[in-house]
C-alpha positions, 0 to 999 in steps of 0.5 A: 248387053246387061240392062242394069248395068252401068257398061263404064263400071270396071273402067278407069273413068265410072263416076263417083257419086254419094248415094245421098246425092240420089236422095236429093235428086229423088226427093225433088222428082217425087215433090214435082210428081205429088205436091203432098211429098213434104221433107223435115231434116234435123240442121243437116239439110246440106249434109243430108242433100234435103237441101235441094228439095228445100230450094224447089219447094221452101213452103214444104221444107220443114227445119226441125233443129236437133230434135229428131224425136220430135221430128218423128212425132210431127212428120207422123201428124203430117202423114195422117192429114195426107202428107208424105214425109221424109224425115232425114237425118244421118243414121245413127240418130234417126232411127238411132235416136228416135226408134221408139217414135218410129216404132209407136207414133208411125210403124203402130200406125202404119202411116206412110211416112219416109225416114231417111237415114243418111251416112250409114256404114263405116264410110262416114270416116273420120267421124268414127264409132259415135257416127257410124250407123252399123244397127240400123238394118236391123232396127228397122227390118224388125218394126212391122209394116216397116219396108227398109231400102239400101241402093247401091248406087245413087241412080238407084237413090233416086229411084227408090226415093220415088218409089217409097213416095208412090209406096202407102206405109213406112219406108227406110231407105239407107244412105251413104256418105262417100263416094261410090261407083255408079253401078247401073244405069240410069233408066234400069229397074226398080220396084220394092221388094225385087233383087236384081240377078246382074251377073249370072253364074252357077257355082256360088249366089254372092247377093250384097247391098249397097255400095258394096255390091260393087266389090261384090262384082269385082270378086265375081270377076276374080273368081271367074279367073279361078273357073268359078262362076258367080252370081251377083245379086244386088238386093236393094229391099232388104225387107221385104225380101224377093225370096223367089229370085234369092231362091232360084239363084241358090237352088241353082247354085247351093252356096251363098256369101252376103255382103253389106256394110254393116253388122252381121247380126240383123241386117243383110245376112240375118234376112237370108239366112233366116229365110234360106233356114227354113227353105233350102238350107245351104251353106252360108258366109257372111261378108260384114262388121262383126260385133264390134264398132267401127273407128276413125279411118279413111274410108277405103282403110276401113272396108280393108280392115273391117274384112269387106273387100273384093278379097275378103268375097273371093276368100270367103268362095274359095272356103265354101267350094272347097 
């Protein structure tokens, strides 16, 4: 039986949670655990689900208005007196707004301080191109000393949440707004910096992020009516990458798809590829936004019009092993 995996995921009946929802859960674990875990939000307390940590520890909840700047700048003081800030926001403006804070005023420093970006990707919605952060992998993975998260599901939330708390240095942990299948389960492992084999298979590596590694499985399961044998890697550390599990997958298998929700340029792709580039070169399809914006949209619509489908995997596997 699969450790990691939820054994309810393919039925008509898996929960849909937000992976913010883990956030909340996982920032109120991390604040019983160790009293110096403090959390700033920029007015979205509810949106962002810091408001649960806001109702357990209100003397160390800090509401910074729409300044997130600034917000960035105060949490870097927090960080150097012994503090453990997360500072959240939805993506596109922290670290859309406030990259150069992050960059000199906590990354140059390496203080240990936590920026959460909520509502990442092209699920936000209806709120369209302005609020759909499809950059931020990319923005983040190039700061040094900057480790940059995206859980799948929000069991992982939560467990990356205090994993970045225990981690010394500066953590981005990307989060999503709607609704999505919990992929594993609740007492499955996580540490910084693994990926996860959560499907074996010998004739194709599919490793994806986030959400979508739920349509990543769900191909997996397609191709196998093919006679093709997949192998799903959910890789929630996106930086640093585990280049040796990545490896030994494509050693095995010698093709590759990523998939995330967001930007082919910078993100998911733009680490394996430059990774596998000066390793094991192999050949290589990326499943992602392709240098554009997103739109005003029903979630569901858009992962169908934007190419990030179950399908789109499956076609992208039939290309490579043709």
């Amino acid at each position: 039986m699969n450790k990691i995996l939820n054994p309810q995921l393919f039925s008509k009946n898996v929960e849909l949670v937000p992976t913010r929802n883990g956030y909340g859960d996982g920032v109120v674990d991390a604040g019983r655990l160790n009293e110096n875990v403090v959390v700033l939000c920029c007015d979205l307390s509810e949106s962002t689900r810091s408001l649960a940590f806001a109702r357990a520890f209100p003397n160390r909840f800090f509401e910074m208005g729409v300044a997130e700047q600034n917000m960035a700048g105060v949490a870097a003081g927090m960080a150097t007196v012994g503090k453990i800030p997360f500072i959240t926001s939805y993506a596109v403006f922290s670290p859309g707004r406030n990259w150069d804070q992050i960059r000199v005023s906590i990354c140059y420093s390496n203080l240990n301080v936590k920026i959460v970006g909520a509502h990442a990707g092209l699920t936000v919605g209806p709120d369209g191109a302005t609020h759909q952060a499809l950059e931020d992998v990319a923005i983040m993975r190039v700061l040094p000393n900057m480790v940059v998260l995206s859980p799948c599901d929000a069991h992982e939330a939560r467990r990356a949440v205090c994993a970045a708390a225990r981690h010394v240095g500066p953590v981005y942990i990307r989060l999503y707004r709607e609704k999505s299948p919990i992929i594993t389960r609740a007492n499955a492992p996580f540490e910084i910096g693994r990926a996860y084999v959560v499907r074996e298979g010998s004739d194709v590596t599919i490793i994806a992020s986030g959400p979508l590694v739920y349509e990543a499985l769900l191909a997996a399961e397609q191709l196998r009516k093919r006679g093709i044998e997949a192998e799903v890697i959910n890789c929630p550390t996106i930086k640093p990458l585990d280049e040796k599990t990545i490896l030994k997958s494509v050693q095995k298998t010698g093709a590759v798809i990523t998939v995330e929700e967001h930007q082919i340029a910078g993100g998911l792709f733009g680490a394996i590829a430059e990774f596998l580039s000066r390793t094991n070169p192999v050949p290589i399809l990326p499943i992602g936004v392709r240098d554009t914006f997103g739109e005003s949209g029903e979630p569901a619509e858009l992962l169908t019009k934007y190419g990030l489908r179950a399908a789109d995997v499956v076609r992208a596997a039939l290309i490579l092993l043709k």
